[in-house]
GUMIRO-734995 format. One record per residue (C-alpha): residue number from 1; x, z, y; residue in one letter. Coordinates in Angstrom, 2 decimals, m for minus. Example, Ala and Ser with C-alpha at 12.3 -4.5 7.8 and 13.67 -1.06 7.14 Angstrom:
ATOM  seq     east       up    north  type
ATOM    1    12.30     7.80    m4.50     a
ATOM    2    13.67     7.14    m1.06     s
***
This chain:
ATOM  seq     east       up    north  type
ATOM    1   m15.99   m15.99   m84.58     x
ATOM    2   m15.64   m12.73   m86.80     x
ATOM    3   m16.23    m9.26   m85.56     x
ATOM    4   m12.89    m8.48   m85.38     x
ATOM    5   m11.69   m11.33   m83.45     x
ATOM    6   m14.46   m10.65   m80.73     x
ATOM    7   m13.67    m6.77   m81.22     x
ATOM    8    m9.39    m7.48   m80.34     x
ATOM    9   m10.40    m9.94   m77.77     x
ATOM   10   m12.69    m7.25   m76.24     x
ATOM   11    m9.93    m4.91   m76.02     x
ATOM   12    m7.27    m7.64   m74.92     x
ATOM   13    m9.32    m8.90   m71.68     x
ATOM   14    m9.81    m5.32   m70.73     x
ATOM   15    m6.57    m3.86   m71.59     x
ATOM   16    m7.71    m0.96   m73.27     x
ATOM   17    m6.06     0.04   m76.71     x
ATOM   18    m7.92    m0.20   m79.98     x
ATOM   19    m5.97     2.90   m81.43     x
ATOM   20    m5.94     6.15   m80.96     x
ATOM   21    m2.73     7.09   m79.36     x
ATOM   22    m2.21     2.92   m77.59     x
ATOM   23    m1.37     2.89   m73.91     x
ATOM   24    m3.63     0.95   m71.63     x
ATOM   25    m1.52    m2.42   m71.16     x
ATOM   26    m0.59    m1.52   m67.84     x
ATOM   27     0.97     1.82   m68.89     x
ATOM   28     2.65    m0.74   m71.73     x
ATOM   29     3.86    m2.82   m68.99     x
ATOM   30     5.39    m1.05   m66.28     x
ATOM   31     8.69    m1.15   m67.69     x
ATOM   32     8.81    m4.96   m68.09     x
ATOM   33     7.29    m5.73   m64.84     x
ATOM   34    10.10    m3.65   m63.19     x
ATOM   35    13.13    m5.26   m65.24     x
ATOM   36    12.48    m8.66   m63.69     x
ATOM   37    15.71   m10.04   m66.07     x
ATOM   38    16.05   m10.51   m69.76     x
ATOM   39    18.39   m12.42   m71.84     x
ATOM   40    17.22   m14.47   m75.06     x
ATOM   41    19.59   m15.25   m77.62     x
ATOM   42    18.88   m18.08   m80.24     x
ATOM   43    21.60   m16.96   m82.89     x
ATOM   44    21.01   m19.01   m86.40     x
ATOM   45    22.61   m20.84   m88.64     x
ATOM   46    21.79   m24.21   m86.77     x
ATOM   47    24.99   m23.22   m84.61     x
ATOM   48    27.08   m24.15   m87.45     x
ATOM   49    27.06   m28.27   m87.16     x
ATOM   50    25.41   m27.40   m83.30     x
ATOM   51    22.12   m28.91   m83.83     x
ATOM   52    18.39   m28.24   m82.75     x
ATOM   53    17.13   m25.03   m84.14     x
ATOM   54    14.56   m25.99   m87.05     x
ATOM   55    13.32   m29.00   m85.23     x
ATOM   56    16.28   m31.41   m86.30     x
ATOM   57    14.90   m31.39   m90.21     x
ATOM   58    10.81   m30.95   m88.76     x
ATOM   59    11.21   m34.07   m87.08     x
ATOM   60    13.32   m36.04   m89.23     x
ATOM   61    17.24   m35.97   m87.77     x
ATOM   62    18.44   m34.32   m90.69     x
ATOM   63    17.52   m33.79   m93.95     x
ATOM   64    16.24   m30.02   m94.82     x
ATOM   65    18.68   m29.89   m97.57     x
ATOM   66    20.97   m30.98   m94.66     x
ATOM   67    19.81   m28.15   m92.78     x
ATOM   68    20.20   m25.64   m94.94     x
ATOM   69    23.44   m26.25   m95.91     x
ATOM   70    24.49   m24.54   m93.01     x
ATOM   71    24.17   m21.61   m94.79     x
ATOM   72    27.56   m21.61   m95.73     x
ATOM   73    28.98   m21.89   m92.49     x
ATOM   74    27.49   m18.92   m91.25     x
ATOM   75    29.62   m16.35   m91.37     x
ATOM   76    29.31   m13.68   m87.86     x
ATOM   77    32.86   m13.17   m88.48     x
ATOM   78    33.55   m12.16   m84.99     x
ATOM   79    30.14   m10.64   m83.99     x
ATOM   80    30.89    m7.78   m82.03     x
ATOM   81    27.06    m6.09   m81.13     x
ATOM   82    28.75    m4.10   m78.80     x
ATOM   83    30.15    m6.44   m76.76     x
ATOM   84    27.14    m8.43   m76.61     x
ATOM   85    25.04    m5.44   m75.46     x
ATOM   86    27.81    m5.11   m72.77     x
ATOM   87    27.54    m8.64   m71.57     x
ATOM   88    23.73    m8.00   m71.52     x
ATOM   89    23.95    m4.74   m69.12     x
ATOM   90    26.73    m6.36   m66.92     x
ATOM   91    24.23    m9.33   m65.97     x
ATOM   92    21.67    m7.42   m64.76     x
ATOM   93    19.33    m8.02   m67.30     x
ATOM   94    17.24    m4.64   m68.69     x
ATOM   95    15.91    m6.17   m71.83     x
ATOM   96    16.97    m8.38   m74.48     x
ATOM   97    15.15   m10.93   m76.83     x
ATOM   98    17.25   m12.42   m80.24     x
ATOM   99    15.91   m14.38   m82.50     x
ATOM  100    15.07   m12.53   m86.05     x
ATOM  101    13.47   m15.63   m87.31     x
ATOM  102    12.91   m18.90   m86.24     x
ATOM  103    10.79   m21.88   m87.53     x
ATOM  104    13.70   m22.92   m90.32     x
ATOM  105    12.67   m19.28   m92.10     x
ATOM  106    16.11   m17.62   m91.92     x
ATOM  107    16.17   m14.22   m91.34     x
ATOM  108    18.81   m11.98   m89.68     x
ATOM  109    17.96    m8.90   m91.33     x
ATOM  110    18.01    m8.10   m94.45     x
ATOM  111    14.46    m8.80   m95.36     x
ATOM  112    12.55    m7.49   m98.47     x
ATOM  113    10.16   m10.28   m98.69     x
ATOM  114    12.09   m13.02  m100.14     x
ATOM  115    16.01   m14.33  m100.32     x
ATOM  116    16.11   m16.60   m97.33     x
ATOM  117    18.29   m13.85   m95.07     x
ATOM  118    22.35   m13.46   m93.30     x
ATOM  119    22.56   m10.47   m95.77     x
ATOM  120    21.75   m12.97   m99.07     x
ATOM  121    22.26   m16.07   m98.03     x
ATOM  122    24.57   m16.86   m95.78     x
ATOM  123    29.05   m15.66   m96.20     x
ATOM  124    27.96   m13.24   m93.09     x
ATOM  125    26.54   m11.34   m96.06     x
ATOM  126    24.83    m8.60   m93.55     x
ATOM  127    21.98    m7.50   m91.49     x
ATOM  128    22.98    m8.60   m88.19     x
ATOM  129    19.98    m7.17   m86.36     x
ATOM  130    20.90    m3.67   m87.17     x
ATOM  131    23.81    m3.20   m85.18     x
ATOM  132    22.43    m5.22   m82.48     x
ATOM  133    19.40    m2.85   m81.74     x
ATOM  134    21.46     0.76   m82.41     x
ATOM  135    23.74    m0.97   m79.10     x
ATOM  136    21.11    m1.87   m77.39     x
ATOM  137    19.61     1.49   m77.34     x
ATOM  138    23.26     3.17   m76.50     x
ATOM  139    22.81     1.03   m73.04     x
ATOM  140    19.82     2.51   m72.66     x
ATOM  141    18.44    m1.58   m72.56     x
ATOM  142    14.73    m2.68   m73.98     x
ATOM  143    14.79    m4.46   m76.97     x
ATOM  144    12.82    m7.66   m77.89     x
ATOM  145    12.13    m9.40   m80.99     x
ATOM  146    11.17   m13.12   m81.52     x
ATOM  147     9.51   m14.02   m84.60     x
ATOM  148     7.80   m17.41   m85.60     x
ATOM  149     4.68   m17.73   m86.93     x
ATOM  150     6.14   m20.61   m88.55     x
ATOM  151     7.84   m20.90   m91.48     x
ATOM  152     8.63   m24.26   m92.12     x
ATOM  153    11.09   m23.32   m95.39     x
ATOM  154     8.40   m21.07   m96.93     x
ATOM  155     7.21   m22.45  m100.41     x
ATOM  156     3.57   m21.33   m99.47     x
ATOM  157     3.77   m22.25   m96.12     x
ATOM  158     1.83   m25.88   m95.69     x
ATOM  159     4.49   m27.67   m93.30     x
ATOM  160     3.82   m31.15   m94.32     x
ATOM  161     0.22   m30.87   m95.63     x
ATOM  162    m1.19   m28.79   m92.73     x
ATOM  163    m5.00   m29.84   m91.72     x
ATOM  164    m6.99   m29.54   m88.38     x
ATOM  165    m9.11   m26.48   m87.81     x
ATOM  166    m9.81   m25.83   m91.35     x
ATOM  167    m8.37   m23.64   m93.67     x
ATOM  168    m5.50   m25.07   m95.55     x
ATOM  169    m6.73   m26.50   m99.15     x
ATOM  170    m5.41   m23.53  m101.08     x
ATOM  171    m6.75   m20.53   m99.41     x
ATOM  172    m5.05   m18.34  m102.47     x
ATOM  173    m1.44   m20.28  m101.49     x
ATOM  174    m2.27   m19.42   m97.37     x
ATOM  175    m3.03   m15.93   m97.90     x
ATOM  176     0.35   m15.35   m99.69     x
ATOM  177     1.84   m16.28   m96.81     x
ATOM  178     0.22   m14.23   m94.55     x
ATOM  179     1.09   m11.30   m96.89     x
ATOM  180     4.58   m12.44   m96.39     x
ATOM  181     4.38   m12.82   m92.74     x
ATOM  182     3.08    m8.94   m92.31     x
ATOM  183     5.66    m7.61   m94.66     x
ATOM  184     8.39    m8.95   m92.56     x
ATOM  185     6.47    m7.54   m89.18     x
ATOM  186     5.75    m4.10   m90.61     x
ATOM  187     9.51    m4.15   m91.76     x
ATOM  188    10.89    m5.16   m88.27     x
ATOM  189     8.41    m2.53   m86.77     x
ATOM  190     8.70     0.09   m88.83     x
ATOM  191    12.90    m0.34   m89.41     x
ATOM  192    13.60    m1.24   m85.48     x
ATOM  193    10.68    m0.54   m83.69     x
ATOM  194    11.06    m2.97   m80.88     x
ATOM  195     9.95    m2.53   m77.30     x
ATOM  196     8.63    m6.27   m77.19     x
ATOM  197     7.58    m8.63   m80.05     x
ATOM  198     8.04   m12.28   m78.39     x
ATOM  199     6.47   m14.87   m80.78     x
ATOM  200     6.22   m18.53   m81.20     x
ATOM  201     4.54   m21.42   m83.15     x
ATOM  202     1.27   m20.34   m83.24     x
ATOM  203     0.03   m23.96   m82.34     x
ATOM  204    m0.38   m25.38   m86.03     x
ATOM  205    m3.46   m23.20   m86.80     x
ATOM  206    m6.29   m21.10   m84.98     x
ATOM  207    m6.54   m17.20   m83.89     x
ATOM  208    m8.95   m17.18   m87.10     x
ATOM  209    m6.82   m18.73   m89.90     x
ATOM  210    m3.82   m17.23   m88.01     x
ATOM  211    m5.83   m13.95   m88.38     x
ATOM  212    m4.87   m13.15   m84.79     x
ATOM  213    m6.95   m10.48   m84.12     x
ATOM  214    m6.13    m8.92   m87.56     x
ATOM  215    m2.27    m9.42   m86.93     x
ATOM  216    m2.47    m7.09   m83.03     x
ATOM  217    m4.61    m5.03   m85.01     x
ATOM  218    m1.51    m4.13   m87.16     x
ATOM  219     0.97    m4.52   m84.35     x
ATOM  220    m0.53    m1.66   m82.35     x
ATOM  221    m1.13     0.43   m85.45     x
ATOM  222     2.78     0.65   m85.92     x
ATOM  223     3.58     0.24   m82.62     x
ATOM  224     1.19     1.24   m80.27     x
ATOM  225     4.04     0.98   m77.20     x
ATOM  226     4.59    m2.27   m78.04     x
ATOM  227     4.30    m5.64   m75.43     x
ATOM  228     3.47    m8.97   m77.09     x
ATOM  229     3.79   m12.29   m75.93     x
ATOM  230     1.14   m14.33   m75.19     x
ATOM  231     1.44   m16.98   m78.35     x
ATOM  232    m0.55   m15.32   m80.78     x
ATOM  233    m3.30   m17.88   m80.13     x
ATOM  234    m3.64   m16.46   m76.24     x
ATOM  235    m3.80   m12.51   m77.36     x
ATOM  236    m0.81   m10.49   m76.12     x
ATOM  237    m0.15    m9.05   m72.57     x
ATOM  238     2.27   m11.86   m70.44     x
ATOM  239     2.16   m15.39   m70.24     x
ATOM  240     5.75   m17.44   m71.41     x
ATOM  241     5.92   m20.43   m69.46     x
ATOM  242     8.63   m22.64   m71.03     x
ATOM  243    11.90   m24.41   m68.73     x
ATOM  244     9.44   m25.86   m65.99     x
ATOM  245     8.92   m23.51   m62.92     x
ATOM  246     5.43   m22.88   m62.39     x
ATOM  247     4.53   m24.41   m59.07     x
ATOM  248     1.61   m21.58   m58.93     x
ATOM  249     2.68   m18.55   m61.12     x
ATOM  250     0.28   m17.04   m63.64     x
ATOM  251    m2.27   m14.79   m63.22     x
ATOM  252    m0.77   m11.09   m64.30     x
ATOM  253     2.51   m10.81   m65.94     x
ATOM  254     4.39   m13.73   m66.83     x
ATOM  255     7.82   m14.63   m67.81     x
ATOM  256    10.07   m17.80   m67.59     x
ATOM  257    11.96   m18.37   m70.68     x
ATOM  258    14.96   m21.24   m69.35     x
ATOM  259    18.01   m22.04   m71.27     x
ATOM  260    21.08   m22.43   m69.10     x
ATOM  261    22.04   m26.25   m70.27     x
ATOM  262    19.62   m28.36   m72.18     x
ATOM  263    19.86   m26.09   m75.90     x
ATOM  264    18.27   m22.78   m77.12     x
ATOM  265    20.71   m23.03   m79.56     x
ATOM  266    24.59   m23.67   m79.42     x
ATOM  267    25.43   m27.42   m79.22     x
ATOM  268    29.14   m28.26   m78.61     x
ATOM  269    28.52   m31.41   m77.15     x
ATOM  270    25.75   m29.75   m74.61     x
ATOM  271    27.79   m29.72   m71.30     x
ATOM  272    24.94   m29.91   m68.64     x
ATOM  273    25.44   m26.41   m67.45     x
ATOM  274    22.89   m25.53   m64.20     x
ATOM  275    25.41   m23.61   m61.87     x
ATOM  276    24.91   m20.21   m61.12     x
ATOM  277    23.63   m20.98   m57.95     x
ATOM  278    20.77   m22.79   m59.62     x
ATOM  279    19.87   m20.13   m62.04     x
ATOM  280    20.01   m17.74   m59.13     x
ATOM  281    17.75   m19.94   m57.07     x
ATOM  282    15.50   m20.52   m60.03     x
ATOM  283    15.39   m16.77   m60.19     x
ATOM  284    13.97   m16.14   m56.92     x
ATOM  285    11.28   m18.15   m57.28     x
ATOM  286    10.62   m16.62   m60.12     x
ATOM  287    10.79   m12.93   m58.22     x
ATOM  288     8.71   m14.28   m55.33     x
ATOM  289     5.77   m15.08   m58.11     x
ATOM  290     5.99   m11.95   m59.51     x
ATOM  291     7.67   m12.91   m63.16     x
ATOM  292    10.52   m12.25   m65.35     x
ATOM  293    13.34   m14.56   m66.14     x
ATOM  294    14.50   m14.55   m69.46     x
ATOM  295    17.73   m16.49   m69.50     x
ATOM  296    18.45   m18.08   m72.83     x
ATOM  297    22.05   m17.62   m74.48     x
ATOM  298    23.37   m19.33   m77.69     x
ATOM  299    26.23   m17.98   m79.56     x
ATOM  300    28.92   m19.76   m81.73     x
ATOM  301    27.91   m19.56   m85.38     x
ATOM  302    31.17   m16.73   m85.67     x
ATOM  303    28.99   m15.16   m83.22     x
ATOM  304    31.38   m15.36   m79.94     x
ATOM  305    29.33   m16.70   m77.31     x
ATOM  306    30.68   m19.79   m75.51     x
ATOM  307    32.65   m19.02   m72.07     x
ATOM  308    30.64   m21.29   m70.01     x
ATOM  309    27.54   m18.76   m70.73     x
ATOM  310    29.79   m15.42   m70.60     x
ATOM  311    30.97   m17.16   m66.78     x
ATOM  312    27.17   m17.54   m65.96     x
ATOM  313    26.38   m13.84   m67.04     x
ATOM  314    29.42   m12.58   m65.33     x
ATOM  315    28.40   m14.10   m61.81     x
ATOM  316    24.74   m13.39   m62.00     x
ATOM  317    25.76    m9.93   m62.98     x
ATOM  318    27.84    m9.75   m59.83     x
ATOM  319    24.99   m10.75   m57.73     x
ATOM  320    22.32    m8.64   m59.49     x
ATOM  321    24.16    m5.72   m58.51     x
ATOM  322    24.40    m6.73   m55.11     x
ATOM  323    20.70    m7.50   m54.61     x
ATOM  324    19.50    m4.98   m57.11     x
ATOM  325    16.98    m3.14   m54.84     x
ATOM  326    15.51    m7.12   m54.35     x
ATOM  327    15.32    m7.59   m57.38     x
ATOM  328    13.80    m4.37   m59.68     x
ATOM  329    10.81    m2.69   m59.34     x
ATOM  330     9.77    m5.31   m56.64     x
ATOM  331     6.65    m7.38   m56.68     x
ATOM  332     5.70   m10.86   m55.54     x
ATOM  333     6.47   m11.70   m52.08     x
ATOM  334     4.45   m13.29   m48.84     x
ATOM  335     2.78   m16.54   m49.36     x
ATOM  336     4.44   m19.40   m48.93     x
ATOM  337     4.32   m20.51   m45.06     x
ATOM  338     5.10   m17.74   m43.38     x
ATOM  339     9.01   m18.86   m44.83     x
ATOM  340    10.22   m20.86   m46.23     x
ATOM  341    12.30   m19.80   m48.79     x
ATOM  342    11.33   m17.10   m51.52     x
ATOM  343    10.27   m13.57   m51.10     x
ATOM  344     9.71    m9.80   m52.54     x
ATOM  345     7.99    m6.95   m51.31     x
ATOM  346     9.41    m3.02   m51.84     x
ATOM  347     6.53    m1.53   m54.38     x
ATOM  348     5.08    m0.29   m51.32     x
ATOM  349     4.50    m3.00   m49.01     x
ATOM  350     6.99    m1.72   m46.24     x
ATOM  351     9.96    m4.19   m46.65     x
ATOM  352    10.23    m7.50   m47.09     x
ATOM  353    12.87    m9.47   m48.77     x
ATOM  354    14.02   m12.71   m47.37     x
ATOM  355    16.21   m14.84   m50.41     x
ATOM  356    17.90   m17.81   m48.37     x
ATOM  357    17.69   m20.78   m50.30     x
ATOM  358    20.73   m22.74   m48.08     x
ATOM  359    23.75   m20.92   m45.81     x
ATOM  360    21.58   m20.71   m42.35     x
ATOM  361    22.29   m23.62   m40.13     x
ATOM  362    20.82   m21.41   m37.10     x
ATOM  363    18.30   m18.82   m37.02     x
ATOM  364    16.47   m17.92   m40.44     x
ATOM  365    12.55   m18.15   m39.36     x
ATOM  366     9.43   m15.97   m40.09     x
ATOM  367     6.09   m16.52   m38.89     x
ATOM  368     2.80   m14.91   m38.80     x
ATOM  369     4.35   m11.44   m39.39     x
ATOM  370     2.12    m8.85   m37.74     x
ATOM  371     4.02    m6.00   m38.39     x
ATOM  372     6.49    m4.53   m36.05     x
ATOM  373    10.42    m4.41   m37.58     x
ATOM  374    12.15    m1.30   m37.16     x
ATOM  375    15.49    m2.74   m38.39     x
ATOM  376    17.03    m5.77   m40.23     x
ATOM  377    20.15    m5.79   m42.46     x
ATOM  378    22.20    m8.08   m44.69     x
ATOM  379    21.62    m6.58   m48.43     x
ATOM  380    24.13    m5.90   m50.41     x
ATOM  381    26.42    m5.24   m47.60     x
ATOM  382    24.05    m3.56   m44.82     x
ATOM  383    25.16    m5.37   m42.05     x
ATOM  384    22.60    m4.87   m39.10     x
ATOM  385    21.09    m8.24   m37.38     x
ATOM  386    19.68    m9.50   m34.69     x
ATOM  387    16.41   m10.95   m33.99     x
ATOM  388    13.60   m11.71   m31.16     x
ATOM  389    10.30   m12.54   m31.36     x
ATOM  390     9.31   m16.09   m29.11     x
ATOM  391     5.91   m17.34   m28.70     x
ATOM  392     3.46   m14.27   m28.41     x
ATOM  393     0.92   m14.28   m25.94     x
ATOM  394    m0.88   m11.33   m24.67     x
ATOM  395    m4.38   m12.80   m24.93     x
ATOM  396    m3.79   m14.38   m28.67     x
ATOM  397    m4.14   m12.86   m32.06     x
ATOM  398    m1.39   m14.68   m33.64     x
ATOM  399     1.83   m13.18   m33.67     x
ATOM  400     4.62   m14.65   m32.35     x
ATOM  401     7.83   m16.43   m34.30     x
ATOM  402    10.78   m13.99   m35.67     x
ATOM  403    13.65   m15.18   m35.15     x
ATOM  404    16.90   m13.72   m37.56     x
ATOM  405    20.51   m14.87   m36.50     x
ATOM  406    22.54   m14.27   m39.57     x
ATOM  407    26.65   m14.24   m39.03     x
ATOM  408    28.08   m16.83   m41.48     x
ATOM  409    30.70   m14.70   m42.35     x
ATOM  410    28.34   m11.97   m43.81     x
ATOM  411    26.38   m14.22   m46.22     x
ATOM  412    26.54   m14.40   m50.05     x
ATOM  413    28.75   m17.23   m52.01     x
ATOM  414    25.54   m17.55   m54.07     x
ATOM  415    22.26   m16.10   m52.18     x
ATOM  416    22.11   m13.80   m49.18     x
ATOM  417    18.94   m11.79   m49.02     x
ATOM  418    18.24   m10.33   m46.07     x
ATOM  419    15.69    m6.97   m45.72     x
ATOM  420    13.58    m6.30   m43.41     x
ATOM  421    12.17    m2.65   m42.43     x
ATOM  422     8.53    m3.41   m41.54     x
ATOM  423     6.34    m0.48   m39.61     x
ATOM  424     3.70    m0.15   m42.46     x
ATOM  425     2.77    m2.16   m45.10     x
ATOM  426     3.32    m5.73   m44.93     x
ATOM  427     0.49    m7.50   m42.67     x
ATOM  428     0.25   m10.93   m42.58     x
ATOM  429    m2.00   m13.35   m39.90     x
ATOM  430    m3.49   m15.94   m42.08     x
ATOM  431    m6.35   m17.86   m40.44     x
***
C-alpha cells in the first residue's frame, strides 16, 4: 500500500479534505442528505433494440459488433432536456443522476478523448449532456454524473484478458487507459462541473491498479464540492446499495438505487411495473433508515421516456408534495418496535412522523413514547386527531400505549403520514 493510498484513505475515514479550499464531507453532504429523492436515468444506445445496457455483449447474448450497431439507431430526435428536467422537479426528486458513460464505452458528450460519442457516432450527432445540465441548473436541481470505470469497448482496456490482483500484462497498454479515463473526468468536471460523480465497475481491479487514491486526489482538485459514490474501491462519501432494501441501513449516508420494473435501461417487452404504492412504500423505508432513493428511469432511444414511468413520476410527485415536510430535511426515524410501520424525525427531534404502511383497520399504535403530545394531525391535509394513552401506571417507568384513531375518509390513496407534535425531543423507553 503506497503513500498516497494510505494518505486519501486517511483523509476519507476522517472526512477531512486533502485540498486547500475542500469542504469537510459533512459540509459536502448536507445537501444530499436533505434531498432524500433522486432520479437516475440510463439513456444509451442499448434502448435502440431494448436490451441490457453493456452486459448483453459482456456476457455473450449478443455479439459486440451486434451491440454496436445500435449506433445507428440512436438518434435523440425528440429529446426535449427541458421537459425532462420538468418531469424531474414535478416528482419530488432534488437531484438527478444520467448516465455519461456506461460499461459499452459510449459517451453522451462530445468527448475529446477518442470517437466513441452521440456527437460522432451515433445520427443524434450532438452532445446530449449539455443541454441536460444548463436545465437542470434553471430548476435550481443537483446534478449527478455516472461514469464507469469500465470500458469494455476501449482498445486498451483488457476486457477479456483481465488477471487477478496483478497488474495487467502490459503496464504501458493499462496506463493509456487510465490517461484516457482522467481526460474524460477532468473534461466532465471541468465542462459541467457536477454536484455528484456516481461511479460503477470498479470490481475488475484494486484501489491500487485502479489508482483510487490518485483518481479522488484529482476529483477534489477540480471539484472540491464534489460527492462521490462509494465504488471507487470503497473511497467516496455514501454507500449505493443496489434493488434489495437493506434490512439494517448503512452506517452514514447511503442511497438506494431501484429501477421501477426489472431494466436500468428501456426494454419494450419489460412490463413488470412495481405500482406506485410500492415505490412509495419502498421509499419510506428508505426515509425511516436515513437514505436516499434514487429511482431509476429509462428513456426511448428518441429520447421520450415511456408513459408507464412519466405515470409513476407524476403520482409520486403528487404525493411528495403532500408529505414534503416528511420527507426533506428529515432524518431516520424511531427504532423499529415502538411501530410498526416506518418513521422520520423533524431535524430536531420534536416531531415524529408516522408513514402507514396499510389503510388503518382501527387505531394506529405507538408504544414506549415518553414524551408528552401536544397535538396530532393528518399531513398533507392537517386534519386534527384523536388519541389516548391506555396502560400507564403510576408506580411504573414504562409509558403507557398511544392510541391514534385516524378517520378513513382523511387518509391518502397511496400513504397517509400522520405527525405528531412531541413536548421536546423525541424520548424513547427502551429497556
Amino acid at each position: 500500500m503506497n503513500r498516497l493510498f494510505l494518505a486519501a484513505l486517511t483523509a476519507a475515514l476522517a472526512g477531512v479534505g486533502a485540498h486547500a479550499g475542500e469542504a469537510p464531507a459533512a459540509d459536502r453532504l448536507s445537501w444530499f442528505r436533505e434531498a432524500r429523492l433522486g432520479i437516475f436515468i440510463h439513456w444509451g444506445i442499448y434502448a435502440v433494440d431494448g436490451i441490457d445496457e453493456s452486459w448483453s455483449f459482456f456476457n455473450g447474448y449478443v455479439s459486440h459488433d451486434d451491440y454496436m450497431a445500435q449506433l445507428d439507431g440512436f438518434t435523440a430526435e425528440h429529446y426535449d432536456p427541458g421537459a425532462w428536467a420538468k418531469l424531474i422537479e414535478q416528482s419530488g426528486a432534488r437531484y438527478a443522476v444520467l448516465t455519461t458513460k456506461h460499461h459499452d464505452g459510449v459517451a453522451l458528450w462530445n468527448t475529446q478523448q477518442n470517437d466513441l460519442s452521440t456527437a460522432k457516432a451515433t445520427p443524434a450527432r450532438r452532445d446530449l449532456l449539455e443541454p441536460f445540465v444548463k436545465e437542470m441548473r434553471k430548476r435550481d436541481l443537483r446534478v449527478g454524473l455516472y461514469y464507469s470505470h469500465l470500458d469494455w469497448s476501449h482498445p486498451d482496456y483488457p476486457v477479456f484478458t483481465r488477471t487477478q490482483r496483478r497488474y495487467v500484462e502490459d503496464p504501458e497498454r493499462w496506463d493509456r487507459f487510465l490517461r484516457f479515463r482522467e481526460g474524460q473526468l477532468r473534461e466532465l468536471a471541468t465542462r459541467f462541473r457536477p454536484d455528484l460523480f456516481w461511479f460503477d465497475g470498479d470490481w475488475e481491479f484494486d484501489a491500487e491498479q485502479w489508482q483510487s487514491a490518485a483518481l479522488v486526489d484529482s476529483l477534489r482538485s477540480w471539484l472540491p464540492q464534489v460527492i462521490l459514490n462509494s465504488r471507487i474501491n470503497g473511497f467516496g462519501d455514501y454507500a449505493t446499495p443496489e434493488q434489495g432494501l437493506p434490512i439494517s441501513p448503512p452506517e452514514g449516508a447511503w442511497e438506494l438505487c431501484l429501477t421501477m420494473n426489472d431494466s436500468w435501461g428501456y426494454q419494450e417487452n419489460d412490463h413488470n411495473y412495481k405500482t406506485p404504492y410500492q415505490i412509495i412504500r419502498i421509499f419510506a423505508d428508505v426515509l425511516a433508515g436515513g437514505g436516499n432513493l434514487l429511482l431509476d428511469i429509462g428513456p426511448h432511444a428518441d429520447g421520450t421516456i415511456p408513459p408507464e414511468q412519466v405515470d409513476i413520476l407524476q403520482q409520486l410527485g403528487r404525493w411528495t408534495r403532500a408529505h414534503a415536510e416528511a420527507i426533506y430535511g428529515t432524518r431516520a426515524g424511531i427504532p423499529a418496535g415502538h411501530f410498526y410501520g416506518p418513521t422520520t424525525l423533524s431535524a430536531d427531534g420534536r416531531i415524529l412522523y408516522l408513514f402507514l404502511p396499510h389503510r388503518p383497520d382501527g387505531p394506529v399504535v405507538v408504544k414506549g413514547l415518553k414524551n408528552s403530545v401536544d397535538r396530532i394531525r393528518i399531513v398533507g391535509n392537517g386534519t386534527k386527531l384523536h388519541s389516548q394513552i391506555l396502560g400507564k401506571q403510576y408506580w411504573s417507568p414504562v409509558p403507557g400505549i398511544l392510541y391514534i384513531d385516524v378517520p378513513a375518509a382523511e387518509t391518502d390513496p397511496l400513504m397517509t403520514v400522520l405527525a405528531l407534535q412531541l413536548h421536546g425531543p423525541v424520548d424513547l423507553h427502551r429497556e
